[in-house]
N, C-alpha and C positions, 0 to 999 in steps of 0.2 A: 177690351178683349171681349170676344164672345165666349160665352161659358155655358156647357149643355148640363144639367142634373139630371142622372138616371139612377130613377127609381123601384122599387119593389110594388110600392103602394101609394095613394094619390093621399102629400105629406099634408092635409089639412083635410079637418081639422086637428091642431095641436092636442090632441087627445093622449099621446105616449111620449114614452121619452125620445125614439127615434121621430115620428112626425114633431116635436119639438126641434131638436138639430135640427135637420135638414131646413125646416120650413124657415130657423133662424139663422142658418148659414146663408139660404139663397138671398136671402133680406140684406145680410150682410156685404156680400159679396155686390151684389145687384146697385150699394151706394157707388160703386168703382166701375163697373163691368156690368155686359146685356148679359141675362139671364132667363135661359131657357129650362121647362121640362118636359123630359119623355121618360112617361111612367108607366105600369103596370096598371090596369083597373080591374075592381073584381065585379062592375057591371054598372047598371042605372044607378045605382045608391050613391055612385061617384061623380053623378051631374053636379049639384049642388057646390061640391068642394073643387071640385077642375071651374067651375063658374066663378067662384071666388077668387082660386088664384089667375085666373085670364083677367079679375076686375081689377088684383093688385100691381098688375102689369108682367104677368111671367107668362108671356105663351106659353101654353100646356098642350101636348099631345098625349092623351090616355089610351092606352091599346089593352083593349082586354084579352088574357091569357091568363096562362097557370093553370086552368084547369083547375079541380075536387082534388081533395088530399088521398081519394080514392087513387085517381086518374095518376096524379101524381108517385104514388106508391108504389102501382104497376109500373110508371116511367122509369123509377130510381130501382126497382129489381133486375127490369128486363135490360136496364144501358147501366149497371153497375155506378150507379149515381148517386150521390147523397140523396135525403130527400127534399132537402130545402135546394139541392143543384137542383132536382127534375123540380120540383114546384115552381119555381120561379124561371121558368124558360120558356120564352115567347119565339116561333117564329116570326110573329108578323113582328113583336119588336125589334128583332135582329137585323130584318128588310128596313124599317124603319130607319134604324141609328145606320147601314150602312148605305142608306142613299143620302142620307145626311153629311156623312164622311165623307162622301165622293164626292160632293155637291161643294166641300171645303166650307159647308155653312158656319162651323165650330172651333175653335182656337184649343178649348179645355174643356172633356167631358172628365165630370166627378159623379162618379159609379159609389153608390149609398149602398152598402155593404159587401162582401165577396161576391155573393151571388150575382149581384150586377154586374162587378169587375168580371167576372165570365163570358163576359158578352164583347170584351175586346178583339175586334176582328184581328187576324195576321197579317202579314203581308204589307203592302203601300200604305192602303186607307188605313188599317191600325198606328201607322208611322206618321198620319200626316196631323195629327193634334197632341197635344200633353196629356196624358192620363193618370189620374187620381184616382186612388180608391180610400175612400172614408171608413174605415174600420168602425162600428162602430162596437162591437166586440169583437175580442181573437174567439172566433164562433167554435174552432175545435177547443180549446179552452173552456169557455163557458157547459159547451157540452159535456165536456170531463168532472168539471166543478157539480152539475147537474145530480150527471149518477155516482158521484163522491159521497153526493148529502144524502142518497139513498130515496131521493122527491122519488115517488113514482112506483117504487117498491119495484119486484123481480121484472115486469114487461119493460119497463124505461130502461133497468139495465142491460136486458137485451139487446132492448131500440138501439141505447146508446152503447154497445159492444161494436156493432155494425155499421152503425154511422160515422163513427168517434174517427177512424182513418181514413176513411172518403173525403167525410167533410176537409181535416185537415190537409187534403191532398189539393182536392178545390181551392182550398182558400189559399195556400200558399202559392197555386200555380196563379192563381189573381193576381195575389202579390208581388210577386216575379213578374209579372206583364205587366203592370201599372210604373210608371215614369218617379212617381213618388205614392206612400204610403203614409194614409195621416191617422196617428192612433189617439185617442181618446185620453190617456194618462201615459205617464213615465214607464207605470209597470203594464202595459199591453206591449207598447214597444219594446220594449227587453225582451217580453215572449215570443212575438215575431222576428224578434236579431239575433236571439238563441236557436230560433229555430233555420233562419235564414241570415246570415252574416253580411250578406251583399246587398239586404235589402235599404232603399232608402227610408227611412222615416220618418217622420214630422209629428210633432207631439203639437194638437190642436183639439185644445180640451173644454170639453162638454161648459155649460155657462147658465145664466140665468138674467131673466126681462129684470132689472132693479127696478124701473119705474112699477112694475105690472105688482111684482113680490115685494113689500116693502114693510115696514114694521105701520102696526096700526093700534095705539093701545096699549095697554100693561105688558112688558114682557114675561111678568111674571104671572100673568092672569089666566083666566080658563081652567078649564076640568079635564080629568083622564087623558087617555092617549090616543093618539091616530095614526094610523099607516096607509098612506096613499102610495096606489100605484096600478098600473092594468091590472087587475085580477083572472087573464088565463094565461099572464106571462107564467112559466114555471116557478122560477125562484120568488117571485112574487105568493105565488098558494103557497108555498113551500114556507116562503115567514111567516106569513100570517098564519097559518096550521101550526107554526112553531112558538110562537105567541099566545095563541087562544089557549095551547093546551097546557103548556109547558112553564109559559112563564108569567101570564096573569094568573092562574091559581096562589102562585107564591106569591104576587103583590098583593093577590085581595086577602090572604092570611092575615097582613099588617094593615092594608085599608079596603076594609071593605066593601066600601062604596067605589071604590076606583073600577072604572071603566075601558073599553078602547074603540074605535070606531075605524072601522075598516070599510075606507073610501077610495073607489076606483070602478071603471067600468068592467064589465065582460065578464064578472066574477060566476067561475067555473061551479060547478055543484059543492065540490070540498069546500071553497071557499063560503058557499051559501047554507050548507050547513054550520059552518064557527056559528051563524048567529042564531045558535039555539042554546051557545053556551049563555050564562048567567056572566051578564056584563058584557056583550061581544053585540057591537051592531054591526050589521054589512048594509053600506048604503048602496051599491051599484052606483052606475054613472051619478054625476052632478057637474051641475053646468060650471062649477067654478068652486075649487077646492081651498080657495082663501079664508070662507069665514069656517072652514073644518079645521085647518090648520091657527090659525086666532084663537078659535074657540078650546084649543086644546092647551093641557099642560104640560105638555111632554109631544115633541112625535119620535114614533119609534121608527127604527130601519133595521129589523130582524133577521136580514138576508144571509143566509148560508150557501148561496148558491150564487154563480153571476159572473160576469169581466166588466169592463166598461168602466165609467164612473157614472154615478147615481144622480139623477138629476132632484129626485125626489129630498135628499140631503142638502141641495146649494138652494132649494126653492125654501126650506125650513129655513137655510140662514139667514137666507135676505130676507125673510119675514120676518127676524127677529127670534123663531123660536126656538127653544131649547130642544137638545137633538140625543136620544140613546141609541147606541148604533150596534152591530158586530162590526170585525175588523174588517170584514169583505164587506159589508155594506156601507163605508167611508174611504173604500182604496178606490187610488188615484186620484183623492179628494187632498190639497193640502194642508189637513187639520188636524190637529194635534190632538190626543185623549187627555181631558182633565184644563184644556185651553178653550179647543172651539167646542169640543162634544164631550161624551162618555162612551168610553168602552167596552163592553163585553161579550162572552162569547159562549156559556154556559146559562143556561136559565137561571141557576141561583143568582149570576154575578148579574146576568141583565135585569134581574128582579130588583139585586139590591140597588142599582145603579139608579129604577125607576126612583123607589121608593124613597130614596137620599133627595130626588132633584122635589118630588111629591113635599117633602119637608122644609126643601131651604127655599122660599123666596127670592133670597139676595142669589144663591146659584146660580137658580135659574137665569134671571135678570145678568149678571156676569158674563152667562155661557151668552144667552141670545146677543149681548153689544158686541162679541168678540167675534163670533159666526157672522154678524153683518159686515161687520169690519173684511172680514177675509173674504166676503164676497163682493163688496163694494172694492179690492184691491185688486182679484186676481181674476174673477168670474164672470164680469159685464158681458155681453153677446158681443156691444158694442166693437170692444176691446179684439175678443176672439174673433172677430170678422175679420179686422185688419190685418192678424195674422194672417187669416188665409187669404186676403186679397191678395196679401205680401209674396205668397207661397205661389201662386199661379203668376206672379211677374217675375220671378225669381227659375219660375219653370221653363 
């Protein structure tokens, strides 16, 4: 089969957890089935990685659009538009994907989040291939979750008063156009079938490179803690602001040497201020987050905010290491509190939770064989390709 992937952003390098999916889906997909992309680019900076993926064998067509979040802003007022609808809309990608369609070059175009499923024409040419759309969060959901936690303080809940029913209007009419919908965890699909009853869905959940991620070393070894993740995703500032302030003060009470090291690119100003707290480093980008996670003895996943499933969590497992999480930051992940990880959801409890794993050795060492275990079972990319090869033969 021929299969087109449409994108937002040119998915390499694997730098997030969306350019992760995507870039390990087409991989996946691509053992079965020819595999095409037609992306978004946001200019020259994206030679380098459309050269990469044309070396790995994916023709790539990059069209640059989108426009400034300026330009965009004014889009989304003046056409009553979410803003990530006006942000992400390309005439010329639209010309693009529909001389594609008529040309019947395509079997199965898979649309990388709502925004892209937007871009399905009506009519013949929308009818003449399978469409998919990759959830890769329920996006009005996560929005909601966003100004729930209060990130952002009175502007964000504004932003998110007026975005919060667009976006949800957008994405479910995506949904409603796409042939099948593939959600990330058990629990996004349930929020898209509660909100649409008709819709089809396919649960095709997020995963991890075992060979890449793999235990290397003492599970029980290393110092302090790490939280890797983009740093101007939202919920991502929003843990780490929730950690520095809130709940290593109460670890370093009991040890006061304990640390944490907040590793990820793009880290926004809040984020770059934590590292003036005592015991807080902020590394910015790093070419390779293995020996951060190794070298740690605990990683944390402090997310109050969010949909999806965490990729950042299944990469700690196959590493081996030992995992402190909230409950939102392990959902749709199949792991149990007190089996694969620890739970909690208040600073005190996340504090105690450190400082228990900080003590025991053999815990630690326990949780990390059990966390590899569940991701060596359920989470190989391998694995989840085949599903979705399945799902577009099936289509």
């Amino acid at each position: 089969m021929r299969a087109l992937f449409l994108t937002p952003f040119v998915p390499y390098p694997p730098v997030d957890g969306g350019r992760v999916r995507i870039l390990q889906l087409m991989r996946a997909v691509a053992r079965r089935h020819d595999v095409e992309l037609l992306t978004l680019s946001s200019g020259p900076d994206d030679r380098e990685a459309v050269a990469a993926l044309r070396e790995e064998g994916f023709p790539t067509e990059a069209v640059e659009g989108g426009g400034s979040r300026v330009v965009a802003g004014a889009r989304a007022l003046l056409g009553r538009r979410s803003f990530y609808g006006a942000r992400y809309r390309s005439a010329a990608l639209a010309r693009s994907l529909a001389d594609r369609l008529e040309a019947g070059r395509h079997d199965v175009v898979q649309a990388e989040y709502a925004y892209m499923g937007a871009y399905r024409p009506v009519g013949a040419a929308g009818r003449s291939v399978r469409w998919l759309l990759d959830e890769h969060n329920v996006e009005f959901d996560l929005n909601r979750t966003i100004a729930a936690s209060g990130e952002g303080g009175l502007a964000y809940r504004l932003y998110a008063r007026r975005e919060l029913p667009l976006r949800r209007r957008e994405e479910l009419a995506a949904c409603a156009a796409a042939d099948r919908v593939l959600a990330v965890s058990e629990e996004d699909a349930a929020v898209l079938r509660t909100a649409e009853p008709e819709l089809d869905v396919a649960v095709v959940p997020n995963g991890v490179d075992l060979g890449f991620f793999r235990p290397d070393g003492e599970a029980s070894g290393g110092e302090g803690a790490v939280f890797v993740g983009k740093m101007d995703y939202r919920p991502n500032a929003d843990g780490a602001a929730w950690f520095c302030r809130e709940v290593l003060p109460l670890v370093r009470e009991r040890l006061p040497g304990f640390g944490v090291k907040i590793v990820g690119h793009s880290p926004v100003p809040a984020v770059r201020e934590l590292g003036d707290i005592d015991g807080v480093e902020v590394t910015g980008a790093v070419e390779d987050t293995r020996p951060y996670l190794r070298g740690a003895l605990v990683v944390v996943v402090p997310l109050r905010a969010g949909s999806g499933t965490r990729l950042k969590v299944l990469e700690a497992f196959a590493m081996g290491r030992p995992v402190v999480s909230t409950t939102l930051g392990a959902e749709g992940i199949d792991a149990a509190d007190g089996e694969h990880l620890r739970l909690a959801d208040d600073p005190r409890g996340f504090a105690d939770r450190v400082v228990e794993l900080a003590g025991s050795p053999e815990e630690r060492a326990r949780l990390a064989a059990a966390g590899r275990r569940l991701a060596e079972e359920r989470y190989g990319w391998d694995a989840i390709g085949d599903r979705l090869a399945d799902l577009y033969e099936s289509a």
